[in-house]
C-alpha positions as CSV (number, residue, x, y, z in Angstrom):
1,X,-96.0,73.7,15.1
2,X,-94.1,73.6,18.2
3,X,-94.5,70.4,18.8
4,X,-93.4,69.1,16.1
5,X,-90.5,70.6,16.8
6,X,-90.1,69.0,19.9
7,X,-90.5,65.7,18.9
8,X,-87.1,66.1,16.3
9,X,-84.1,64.9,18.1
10,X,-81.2,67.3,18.4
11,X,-77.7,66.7,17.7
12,X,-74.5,67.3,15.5
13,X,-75.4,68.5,11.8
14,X,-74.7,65.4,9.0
15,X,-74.1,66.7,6.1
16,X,-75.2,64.9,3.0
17,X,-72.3,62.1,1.8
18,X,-70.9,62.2,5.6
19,X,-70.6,58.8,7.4
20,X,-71.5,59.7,11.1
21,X,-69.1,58.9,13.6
22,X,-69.5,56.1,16.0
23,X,-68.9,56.6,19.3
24,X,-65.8,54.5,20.7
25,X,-66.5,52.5,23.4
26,X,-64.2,53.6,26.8
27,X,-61.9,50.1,27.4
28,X,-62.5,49.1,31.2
29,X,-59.3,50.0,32.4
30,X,-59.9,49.0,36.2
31,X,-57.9,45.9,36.0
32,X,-54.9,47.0,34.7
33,X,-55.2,49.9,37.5
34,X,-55.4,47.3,39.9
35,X,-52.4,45.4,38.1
36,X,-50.3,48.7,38.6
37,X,-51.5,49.3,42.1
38,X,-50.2,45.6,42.9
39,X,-47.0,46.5,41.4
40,X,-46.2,49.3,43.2
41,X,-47.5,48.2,46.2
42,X,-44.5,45.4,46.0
43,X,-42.1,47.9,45.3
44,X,-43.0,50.0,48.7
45,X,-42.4,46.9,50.3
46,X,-38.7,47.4,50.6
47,X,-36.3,44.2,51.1
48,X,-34.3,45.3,54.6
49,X,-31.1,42.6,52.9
50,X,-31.3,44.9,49.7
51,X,-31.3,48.3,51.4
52,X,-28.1,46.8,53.6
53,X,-26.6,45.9,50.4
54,X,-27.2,48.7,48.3
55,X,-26.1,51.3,51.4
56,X,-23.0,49.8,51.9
57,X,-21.7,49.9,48.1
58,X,-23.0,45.9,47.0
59,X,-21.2,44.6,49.8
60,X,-24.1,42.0,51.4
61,X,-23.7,40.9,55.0
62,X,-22.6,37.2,55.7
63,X,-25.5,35.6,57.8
64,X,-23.6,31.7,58.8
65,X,-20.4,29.9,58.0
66,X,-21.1,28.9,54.5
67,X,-21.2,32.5,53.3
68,X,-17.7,33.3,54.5
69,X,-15.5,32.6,51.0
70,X,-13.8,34.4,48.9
71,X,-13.9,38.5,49.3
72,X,-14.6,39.4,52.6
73,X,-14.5,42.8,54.8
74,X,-14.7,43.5,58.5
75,X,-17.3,46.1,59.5
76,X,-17.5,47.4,63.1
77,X,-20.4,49.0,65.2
78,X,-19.0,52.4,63.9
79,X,-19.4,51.7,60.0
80,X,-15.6,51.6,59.8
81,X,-13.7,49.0,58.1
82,X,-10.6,47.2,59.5
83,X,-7.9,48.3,57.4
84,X,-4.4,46.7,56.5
85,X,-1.3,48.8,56.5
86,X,1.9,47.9,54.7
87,X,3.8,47.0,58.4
88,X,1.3,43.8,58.5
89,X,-0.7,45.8,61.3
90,X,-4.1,45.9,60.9
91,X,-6.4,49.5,62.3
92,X,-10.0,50.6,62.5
93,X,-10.9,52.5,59.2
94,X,-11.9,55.8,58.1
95,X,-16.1,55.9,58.4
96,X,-17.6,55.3,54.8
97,X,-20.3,57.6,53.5
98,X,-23.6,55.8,52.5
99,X,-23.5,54.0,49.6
100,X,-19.7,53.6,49.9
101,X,-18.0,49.9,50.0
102,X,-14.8,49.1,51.9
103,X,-11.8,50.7,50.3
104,X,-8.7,48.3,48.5
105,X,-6.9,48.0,51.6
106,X,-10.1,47.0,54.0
107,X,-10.5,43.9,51.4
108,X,-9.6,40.4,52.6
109,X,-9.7,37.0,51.0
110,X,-11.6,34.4,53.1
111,X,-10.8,30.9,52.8
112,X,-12.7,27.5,55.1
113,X,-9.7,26.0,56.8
114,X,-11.2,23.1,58.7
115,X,-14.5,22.8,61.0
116,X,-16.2,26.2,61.4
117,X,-12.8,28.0,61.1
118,X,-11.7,30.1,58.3
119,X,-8.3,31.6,57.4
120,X,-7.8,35.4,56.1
121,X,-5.2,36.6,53.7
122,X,-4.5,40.5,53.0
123,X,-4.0,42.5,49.8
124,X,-0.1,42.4,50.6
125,X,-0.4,38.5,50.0
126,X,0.2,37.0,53.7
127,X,-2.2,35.7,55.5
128,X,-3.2,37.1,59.0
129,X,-2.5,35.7,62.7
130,X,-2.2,37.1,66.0
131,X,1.1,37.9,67.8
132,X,2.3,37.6,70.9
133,X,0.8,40.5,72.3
134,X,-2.6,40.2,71.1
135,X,-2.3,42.2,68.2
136,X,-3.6,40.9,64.5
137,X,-0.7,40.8,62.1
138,X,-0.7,40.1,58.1
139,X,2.8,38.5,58.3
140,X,2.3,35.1,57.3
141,X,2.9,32.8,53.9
142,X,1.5,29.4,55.0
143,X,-1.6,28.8,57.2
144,X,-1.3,26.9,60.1
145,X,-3.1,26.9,63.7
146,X,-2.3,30.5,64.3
147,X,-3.4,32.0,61.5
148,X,-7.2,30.4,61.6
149,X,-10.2,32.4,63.1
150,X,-13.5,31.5,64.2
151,X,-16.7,33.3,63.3
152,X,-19.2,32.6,66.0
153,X,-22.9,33.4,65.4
154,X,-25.8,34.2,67.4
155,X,-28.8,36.3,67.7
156,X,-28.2,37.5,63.8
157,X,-25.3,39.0,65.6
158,X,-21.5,37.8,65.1
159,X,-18.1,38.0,66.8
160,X,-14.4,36.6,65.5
161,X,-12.4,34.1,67.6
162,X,-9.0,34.4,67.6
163,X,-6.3,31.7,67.9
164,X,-5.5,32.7,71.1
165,X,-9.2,31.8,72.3
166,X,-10.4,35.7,72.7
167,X,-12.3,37.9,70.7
168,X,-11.3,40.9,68.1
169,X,-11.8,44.2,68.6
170,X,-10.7,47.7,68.5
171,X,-8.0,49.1,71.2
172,X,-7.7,53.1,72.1
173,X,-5.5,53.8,69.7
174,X,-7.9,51.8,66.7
175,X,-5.4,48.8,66.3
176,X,-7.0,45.6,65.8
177,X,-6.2,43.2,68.8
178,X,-7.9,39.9,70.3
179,X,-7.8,40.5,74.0
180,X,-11.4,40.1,75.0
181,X,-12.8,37.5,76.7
182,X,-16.7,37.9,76.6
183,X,-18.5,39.7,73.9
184,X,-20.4,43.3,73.5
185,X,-21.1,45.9,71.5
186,X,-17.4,46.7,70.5
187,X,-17.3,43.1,69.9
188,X,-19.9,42.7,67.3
189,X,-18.4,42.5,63.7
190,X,-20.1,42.3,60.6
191,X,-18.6,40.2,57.9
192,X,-19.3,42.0,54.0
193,X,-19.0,39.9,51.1
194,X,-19.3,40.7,46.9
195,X,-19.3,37.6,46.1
196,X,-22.2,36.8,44.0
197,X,-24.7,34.2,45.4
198,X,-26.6,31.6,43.9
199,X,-29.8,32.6,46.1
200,X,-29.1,36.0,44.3
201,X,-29.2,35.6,40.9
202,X,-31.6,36.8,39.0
203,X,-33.3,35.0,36.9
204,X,-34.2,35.9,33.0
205,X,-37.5,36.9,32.0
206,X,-38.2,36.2,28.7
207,X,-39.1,39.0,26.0
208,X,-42.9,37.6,25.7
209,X,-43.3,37.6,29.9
210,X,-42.8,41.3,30.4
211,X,-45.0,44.3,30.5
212,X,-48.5,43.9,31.9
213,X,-50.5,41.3,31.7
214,X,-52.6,42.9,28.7
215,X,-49.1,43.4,26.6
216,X,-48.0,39.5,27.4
217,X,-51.1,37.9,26.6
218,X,-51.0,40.0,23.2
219,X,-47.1,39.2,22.9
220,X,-48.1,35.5,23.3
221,X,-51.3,35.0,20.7
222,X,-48.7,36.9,18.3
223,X,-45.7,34.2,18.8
224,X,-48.0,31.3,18.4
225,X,-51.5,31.8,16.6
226,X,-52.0,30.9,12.9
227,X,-53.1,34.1,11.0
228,X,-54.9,32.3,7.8
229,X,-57.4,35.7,8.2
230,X,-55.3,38.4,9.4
231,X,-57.1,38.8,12.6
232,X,-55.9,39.0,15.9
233,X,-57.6,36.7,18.4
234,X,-57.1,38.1,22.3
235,X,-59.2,36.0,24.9
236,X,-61.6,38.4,26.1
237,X,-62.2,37.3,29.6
238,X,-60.1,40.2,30.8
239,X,-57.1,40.2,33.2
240,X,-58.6,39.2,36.3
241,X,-57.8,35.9,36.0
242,X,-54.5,36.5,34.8
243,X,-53.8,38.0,37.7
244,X,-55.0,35.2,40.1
245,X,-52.6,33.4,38.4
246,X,-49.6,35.2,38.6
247,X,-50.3,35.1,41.9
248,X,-50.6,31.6,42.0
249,X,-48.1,30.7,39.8
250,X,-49.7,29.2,36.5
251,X,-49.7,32.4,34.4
252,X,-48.1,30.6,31.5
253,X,-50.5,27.5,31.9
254,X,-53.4,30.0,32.0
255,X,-52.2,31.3,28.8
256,X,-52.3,28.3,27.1
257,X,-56.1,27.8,28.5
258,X,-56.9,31.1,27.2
259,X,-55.1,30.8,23.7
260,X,-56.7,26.8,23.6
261,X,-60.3,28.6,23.9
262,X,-59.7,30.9,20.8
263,X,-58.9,27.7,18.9
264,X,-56.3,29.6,16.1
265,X,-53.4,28.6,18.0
266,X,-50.8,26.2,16.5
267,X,-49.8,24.9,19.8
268,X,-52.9,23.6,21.3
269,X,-55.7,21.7,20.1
């Protein structure tokens, strides 16, 4: 007797009339795990031009020439802006906390005024030059030789030329002058723009390209497949490949592949 009660098979008790359960099968999730660990993996990877940006209130830093147009501030060693007051003299700033951009009256407008030169005009309307004694003045309604400045570049590193053929910097008392002949620390300026760049702009994604890879293959067979039998035809090779070519840059051609496989779609053959 016993063994024929070890040969039964023990499990969950069926009642008569009840359908028994099938087990659901666990979805292989390691791809999209993978996907995810790609994605944060980028974002760790922080851009050192974004993190400038973002810590100095949007305000990105002017890397040659061409970027020098249009609204422009003057950022020394310290973190402190140069700052116009309503005489037409121009002083070092009060420091900005992080985050912070430069303040109304550390804005200037930047405008190319022949080779390699550019001309400056304050928030009072006049357009800067240097005086007599070596001091930077916003006194001026019409540019001419005096009021045009040089940004000269090097090492990633830049320094203004003055009209007078010397440098800006900051005196003892924090007036802006140009009285120095060779460059150095107190020398080095760094020239902020808001402007919005072409290089910068983002581009759309559409509606059916985001979320993961699973979510815009799904998004895709539902935007173009014929549904003559209600069914939902998803390409079952998994993601892997999707991801190669992401990577690669064919994700929306591999789609097509995919989609052209399943044969329902009203787009391919």
């Amino acid at each position: 007797m016993e063994g024929h009660y070890n040969k039964v098979k023990s499990g969950a008790l069926v009642l008569k009339g009840e359908k028994k359960k099938k087990k659901k099968k666990k979805r292989d999730r390691s791809s999209e795990r993978e996907e995810g660990r790609d994605r944060s993996e980028k974002k760790m990877k922080k851009n050192p031009f974004m993190e400038d940006m973002k810590m100095n209130g949007g305000w990105w830093l002017a890397e040659n020439y061409h970027h020098i147009v249009g609204p422009v501030a003057l950022q020394f060693s310290n973190g402190a802006y140069m700052k116009a007051l309503d005489n037409g003299k121009f002083v070092l700033g009060a420091p900005h906390g992080q985050g912070e951009g430069p303040d109304p009256e550390e804005m200037l407008m930047a405008m190319k005024s022949g080779d390699s030169k550019i001309s400056l005009k304050s928030g009072y309307d006049k357009y800067l030059s240097v005086d007599k004694g070596a001091r930077l003045v916003g006194i001026s309604d019409a540019v001419g030789n005096n009021e045009m400045f040089e940004p000269v570049f090097q090492d990633g590193k830049m320094a203004l030329l003055g009209p007078n053929g010397r440098f800006m910097t900051a005196n003892d008392e924090d007036f802006i002058v140009f009285n120095k002949d060779r460059v150095s620390d107190t020398e080095i300026i760094k020239l902020r723009s808001n402007r919005e760049r072409e290089d910068m702009k983002k581009a759309e994604i559409p509606e059916e390209m985001r979320g993961t890879l699973s979510q815009v293959e799904t998004k895709f067979v539902k935007k173009f497949q014929k549904f003559q039998d209600h069914k939902l035809r998803i390409n079952q090779s998994g993601v892997h490949e999707l991801i190669d070519a992401r990577r690669d840059g064919k994700l929306h051609e591999t789609l097509l592949d995919r989609r052209e496989k399943m044969k329902s779609d009203r787009m391919c053959k």
